[in-house]
N, C-alpha and C positions, 0 to 999 in steps of 0.2 A: 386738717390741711397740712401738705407736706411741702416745707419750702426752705431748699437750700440744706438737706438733714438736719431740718429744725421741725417738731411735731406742734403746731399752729393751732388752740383748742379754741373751737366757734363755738357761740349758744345756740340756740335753735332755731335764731333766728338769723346768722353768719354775723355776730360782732364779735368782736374779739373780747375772751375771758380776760387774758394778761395785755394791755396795751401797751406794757412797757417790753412786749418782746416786737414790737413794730419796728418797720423799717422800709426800704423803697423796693425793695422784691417784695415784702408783701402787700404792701401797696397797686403796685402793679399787677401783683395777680388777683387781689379781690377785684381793680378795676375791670379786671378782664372778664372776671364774673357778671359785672356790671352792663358789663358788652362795650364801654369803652378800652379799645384795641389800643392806643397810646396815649399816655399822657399830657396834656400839652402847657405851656405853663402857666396857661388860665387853670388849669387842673391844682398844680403844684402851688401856686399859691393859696387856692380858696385850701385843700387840703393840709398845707403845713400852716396857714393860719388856725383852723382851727383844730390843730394839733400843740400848738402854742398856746393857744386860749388855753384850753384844758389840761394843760401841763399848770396853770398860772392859777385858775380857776376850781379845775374837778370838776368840770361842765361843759355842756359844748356852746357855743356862743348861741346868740340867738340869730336869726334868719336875720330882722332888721340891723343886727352890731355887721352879721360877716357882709352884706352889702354894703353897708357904711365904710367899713373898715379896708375892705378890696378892691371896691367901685367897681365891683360887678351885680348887674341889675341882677334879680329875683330871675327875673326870666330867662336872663343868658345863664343864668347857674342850672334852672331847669332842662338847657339845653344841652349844658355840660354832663350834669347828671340824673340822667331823665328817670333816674328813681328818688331824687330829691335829694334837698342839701342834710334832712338831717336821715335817711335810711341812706342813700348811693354816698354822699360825702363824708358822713361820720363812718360810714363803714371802710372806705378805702384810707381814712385818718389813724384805724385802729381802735379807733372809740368803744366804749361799752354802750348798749343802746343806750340813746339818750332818752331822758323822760316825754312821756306825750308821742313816742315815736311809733308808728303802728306800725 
């Protein structure tokens, strides 16, 4: 992935190798991948929360912590990210796949 003339290296699965070369262009263009067209900032929190987790951690949170944590239900996050919080939202975070993630 080519973003900003920065060369973006995916696994084979589109997570990102290096997460520390993240940032909100590439965010926005995996989300586009996603098929969500903008951001909105039900987006930008569930995403920089668990971008923070995993800065703190080296994990991505769990589905029940980031519900907890952002008071946004399971459901409305499915609606958010209809490929789910941990394939559509760890991947627009920069995340490495997370484990358990198919």
């Amino acid at each position: 992935m080519q973003i900003n003339d920065k060369d973006i290296q995916l696994d084979k699965d589109g997570f990102m190798i290096d997460p520390d070369l993240w940032n909100d262009a590439i965010a926005r263009t995996i989300a586009n991948e996603e098929g969500i067209e903008e951001m909105s900032e039900e987006h930008w929190k569930i995403v920089n929360f668990i971008r923070n987790y995993w800065r703190e951690n080296n994990l991505a949170p769990t589905v029940r912590l980031l519900c907890q944590e952002t008071g946004i239900s399971l459901r409305h996050i499915y609606k958010l990210f209809t490929s789910g919080p941990a394939r559509g939202a760890c991947r627009i975070a920069g995340l490495p796949k997370p484990d358990g993630c198919v």
